[in-house]
N, C-alpha and C positions, 0 to 999 in steps of 0.2 A: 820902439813903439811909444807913442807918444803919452802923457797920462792926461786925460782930460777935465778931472776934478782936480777944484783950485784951492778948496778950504785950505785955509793954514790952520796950524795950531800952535799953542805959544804956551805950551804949561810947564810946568815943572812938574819932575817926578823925585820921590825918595823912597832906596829899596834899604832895608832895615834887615841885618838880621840877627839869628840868635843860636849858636849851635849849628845843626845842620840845616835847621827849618826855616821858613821866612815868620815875622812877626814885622809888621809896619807894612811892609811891602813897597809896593807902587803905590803912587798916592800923587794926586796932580792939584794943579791950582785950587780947581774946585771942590776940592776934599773927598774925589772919587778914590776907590782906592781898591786893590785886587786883593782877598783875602789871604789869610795862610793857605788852606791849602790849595788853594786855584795855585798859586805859584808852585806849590810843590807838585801841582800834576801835569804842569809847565816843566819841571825839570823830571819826570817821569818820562813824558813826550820826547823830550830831548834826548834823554839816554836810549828811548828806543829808538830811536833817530839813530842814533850812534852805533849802535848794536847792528843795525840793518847795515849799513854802511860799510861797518868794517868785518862782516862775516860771523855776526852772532855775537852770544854774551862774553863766550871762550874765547874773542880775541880783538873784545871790545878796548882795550887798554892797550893792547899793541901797536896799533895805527893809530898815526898823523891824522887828522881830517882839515882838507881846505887851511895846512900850515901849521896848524894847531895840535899840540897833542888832546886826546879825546876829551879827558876832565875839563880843563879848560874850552871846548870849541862846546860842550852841554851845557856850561856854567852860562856862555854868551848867548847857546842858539834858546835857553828860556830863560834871560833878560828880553830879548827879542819876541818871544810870543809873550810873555807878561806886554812889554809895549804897544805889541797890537792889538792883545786884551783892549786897554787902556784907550787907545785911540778912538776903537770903534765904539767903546761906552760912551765917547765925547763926543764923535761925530754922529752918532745917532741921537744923542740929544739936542747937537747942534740943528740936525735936520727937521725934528719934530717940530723946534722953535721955530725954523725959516718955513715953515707949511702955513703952522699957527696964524703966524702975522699974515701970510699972506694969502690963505683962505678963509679966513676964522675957525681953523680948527678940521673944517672938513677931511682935506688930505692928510691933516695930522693922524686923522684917525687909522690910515692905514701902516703908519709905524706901531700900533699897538698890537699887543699879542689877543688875536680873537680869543674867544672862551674854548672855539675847537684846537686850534694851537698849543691855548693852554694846557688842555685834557691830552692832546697829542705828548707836549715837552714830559707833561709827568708821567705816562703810560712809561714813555721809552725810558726817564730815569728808572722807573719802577722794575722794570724788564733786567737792564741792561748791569743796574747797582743791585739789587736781590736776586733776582731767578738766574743771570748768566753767571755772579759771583763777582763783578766788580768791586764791591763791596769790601769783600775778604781779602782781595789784592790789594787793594787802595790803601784800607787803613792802618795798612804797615808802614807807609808814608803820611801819615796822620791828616789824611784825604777825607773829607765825609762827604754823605747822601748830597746834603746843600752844596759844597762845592761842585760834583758834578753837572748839580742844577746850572748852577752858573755859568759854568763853561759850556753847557747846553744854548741855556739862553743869549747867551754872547753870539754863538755863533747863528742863533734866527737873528738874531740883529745885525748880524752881517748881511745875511740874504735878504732882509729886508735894506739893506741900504744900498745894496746891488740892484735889486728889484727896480730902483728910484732913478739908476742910469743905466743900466741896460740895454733897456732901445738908439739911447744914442750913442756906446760904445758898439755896440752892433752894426749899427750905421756906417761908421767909419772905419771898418773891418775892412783893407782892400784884400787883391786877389793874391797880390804878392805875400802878401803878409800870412794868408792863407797855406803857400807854398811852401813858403819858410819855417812854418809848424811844421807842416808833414816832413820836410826834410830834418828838424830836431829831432823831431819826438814820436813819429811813422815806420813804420816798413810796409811796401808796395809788395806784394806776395801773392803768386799763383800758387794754388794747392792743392792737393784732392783728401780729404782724412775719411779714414778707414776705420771702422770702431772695430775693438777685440771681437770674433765670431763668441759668440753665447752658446751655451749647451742649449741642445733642442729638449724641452720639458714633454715627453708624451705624451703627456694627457692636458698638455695648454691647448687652446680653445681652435680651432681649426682657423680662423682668421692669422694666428699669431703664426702658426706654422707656414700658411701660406707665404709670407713675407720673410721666413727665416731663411739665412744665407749665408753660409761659409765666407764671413767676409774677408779672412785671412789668408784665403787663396786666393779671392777677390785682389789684395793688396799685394800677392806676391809676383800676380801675372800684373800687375800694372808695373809694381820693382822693375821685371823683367824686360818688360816691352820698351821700357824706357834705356835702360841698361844695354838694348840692344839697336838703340838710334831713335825711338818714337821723341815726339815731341808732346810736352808735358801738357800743353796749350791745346793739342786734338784729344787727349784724355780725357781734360777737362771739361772740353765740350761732350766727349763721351758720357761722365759722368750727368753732365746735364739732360743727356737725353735717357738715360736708361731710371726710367721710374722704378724699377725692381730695386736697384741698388739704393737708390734713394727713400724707399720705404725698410732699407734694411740699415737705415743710418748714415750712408754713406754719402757725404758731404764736396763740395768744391767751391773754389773761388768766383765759380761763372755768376755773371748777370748781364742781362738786357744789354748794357752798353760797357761794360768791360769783362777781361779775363780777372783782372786781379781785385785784391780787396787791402783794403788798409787795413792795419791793426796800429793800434796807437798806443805809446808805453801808460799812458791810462786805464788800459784795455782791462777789468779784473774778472774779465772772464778767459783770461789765456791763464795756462799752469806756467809756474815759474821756471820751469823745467824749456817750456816752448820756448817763450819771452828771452832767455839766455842765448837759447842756436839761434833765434831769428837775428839778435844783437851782434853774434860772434860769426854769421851764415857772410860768405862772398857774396854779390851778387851774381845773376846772373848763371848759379850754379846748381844745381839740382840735388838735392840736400835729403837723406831720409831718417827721419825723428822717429823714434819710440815713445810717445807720450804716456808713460805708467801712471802718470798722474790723473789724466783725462779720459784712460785705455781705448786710447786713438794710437792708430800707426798713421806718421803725416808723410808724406809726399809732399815738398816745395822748391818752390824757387822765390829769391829774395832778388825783386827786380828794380832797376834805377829809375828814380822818378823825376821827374820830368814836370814843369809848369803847364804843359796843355796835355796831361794827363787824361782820357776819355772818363777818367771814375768821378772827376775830380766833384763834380754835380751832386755824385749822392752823397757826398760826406759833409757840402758846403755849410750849410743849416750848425750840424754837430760843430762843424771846426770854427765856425763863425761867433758859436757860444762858446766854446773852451778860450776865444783870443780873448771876448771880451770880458771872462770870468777873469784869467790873465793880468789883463790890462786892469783890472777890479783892484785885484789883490797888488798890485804894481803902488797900486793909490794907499792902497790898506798901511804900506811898508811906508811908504813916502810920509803919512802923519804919523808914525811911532819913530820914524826917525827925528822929527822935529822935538819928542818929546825927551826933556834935557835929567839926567840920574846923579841927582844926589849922593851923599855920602858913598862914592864908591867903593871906598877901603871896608865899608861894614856891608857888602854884596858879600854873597857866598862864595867860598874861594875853590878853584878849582881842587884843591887836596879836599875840602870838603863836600867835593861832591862824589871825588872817586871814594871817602869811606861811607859815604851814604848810598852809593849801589854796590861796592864789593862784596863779595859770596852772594849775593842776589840770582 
């Protein structure tokens, strides 16, 4: 994929530190520079980064990642987010300047944070750092309120600098390229889900009982019918015709112009529990999920996809903006890689980052 912004960037950076914390930090030509703890929730990021990765907190230290043992692949992977910190605080100033000159200010004005913006960025720190308890997690990493300001605000400045190419990253979206997502980062899946049958409440409202239905025998005769040669594809359409089951929750893949549906490992409305069989699922094979997480029982099949796919229309719009979000963030990497790190010997060292999350 091609990247279509050209800015360069030519600065210097120097990360400083002290102990386990940063002090100096990033800091580039123009005297920008990412605070203490913006980097330290950069290496917070990282470690759960790492944690996901290698199956939790318990066995974060045991696995390699991408060559690297973990301390060190956390120590690199937030040098790397501090960098893109750092880029986009540059090339968003760069852009405001190149509007400036050549509207007098007019477009400049929509890199600025509106007043509703504003009121929006401080609600969510207000929420997210006080009432969910960010706050108490953080400052064990010697995190505060205004760093997650920051890190807040960085990232509207990123969507505001996507916002500025977007239409023409869109643009250049071909259909191949479209293909080649779905086949990374897709499964093509006919299905029927069946939600756990609910106790019937006697004295619920006569509407509710109408609609109430043993869904679980519902799913055992569909188990069976299939079990005994049906085709999972006439169920589905089954499902689509029986409004009954469908006011009882009971779901399928079908639409107007296809059997199946995408789910894309973006998806955060799948349970991790689905997302795992669908990844580890044959194709082409008829697969029966207990979803405890979601209290669906699924019925699927994980099917090969194909460049003239009939779905391929309703997803084009979605997949069209994840390439070019992609293709964004492609650029984002491409100027913090330009951007050159001083004193490397005083960066934090991988041993100090494994005693700065251990027993955590």
């Amino acid at each position: 994929m091609k990247t279509k912004i050209k800015k360069k960037i030519c600065q210097t950076a120097a990360i400083m530190m002290a102990g386990c914390m940063m002090t100096g930090n990033v800091m580039a030509e123009d005297s920008s520079e990412i605070p203490d703890g913006v980097y330290s929730w950069f290496l917070v990021q990282a470690y759960d980064d790492a944690c996901k990765i290698n199956g939790g907190k318990s066995e974060v230290w045991e696995h390699d990642i991408e060559g690297k043992n973990a301390e060190e692949w956390i120590a690199e992977k937030a040098k790397s987010y501090a960098k893109e910190y750092l880029a986009v605080e540059q090339q968003f100033d760069l852009k405001k300047m190149e509007l400036t000159k050549a509207t007098n200010d007019l477009w400049a004005q929509v890199m600025e944070l509106t007043e509703e913006e504003e009121e929006t960025l401080d609600a969510t720190v207000e929420r997210y750092w006080n009432e969910l308890g960010y706050g108490r997690y953080y400052a064990e990493y010697e995190i505060t309120e205004d760093d997650f300001s920051h890190v807040l605000e960085n990232n509207n400045k990123m969507s505001k600098l996507y916002v500025q190419e977007r239409d023409e990253l869109k643009t250049e979206v071909t259909q191949k390229e479209i293909a080649s997502y779905i086949e990374e980062h897709g499964s093509l899946v006919q299905y029927i889900a069946v939600p756990y049958t609910q106790p019937l409440d006697e004295n619920a409202e006569e509407a509710e009982k109408a609609v109430w239905m043993d869904t679980d025998a519902v799913y055992e005769e569909y188990k069976e019918r299939i079990e005994s040669g049906e085709d999972i594809e006439e169920l589905i359409k089954e499902v689509n015709d029986n409004k009954a089951q469908q006011a009882a929750g009971i779901s399928s893949s079908y639409s107007d112009i296809s059997l199946e549906t995408l789910f894309l490992d973006s998806n955060t409305s799948l349970s991790t529990g689905f997302k795992k069989a669908l990844e580890e699922a044959p194709e082409e094979e008829v697969i029966y999920f207990d979803d405890e997480a979601q209290y669906h029982q699924i019925i699927f099949m994980k099917k090969t996809f194909s460049e003239d796919w009939t779905g391929i229309e309703l997803y084009k719009e979605e997949l069209t903006e994840l390439i070019a979000e992609e293709t964004f963030y492609d650029d984002v990497v491409q100027w913090s890689d330009e951007i050159e790190i001083e004193n490397e010997e005083e960066q934090i060292s991988a041993e100090e980052v494994k005693e700065m999350f251990s027993g955590k």
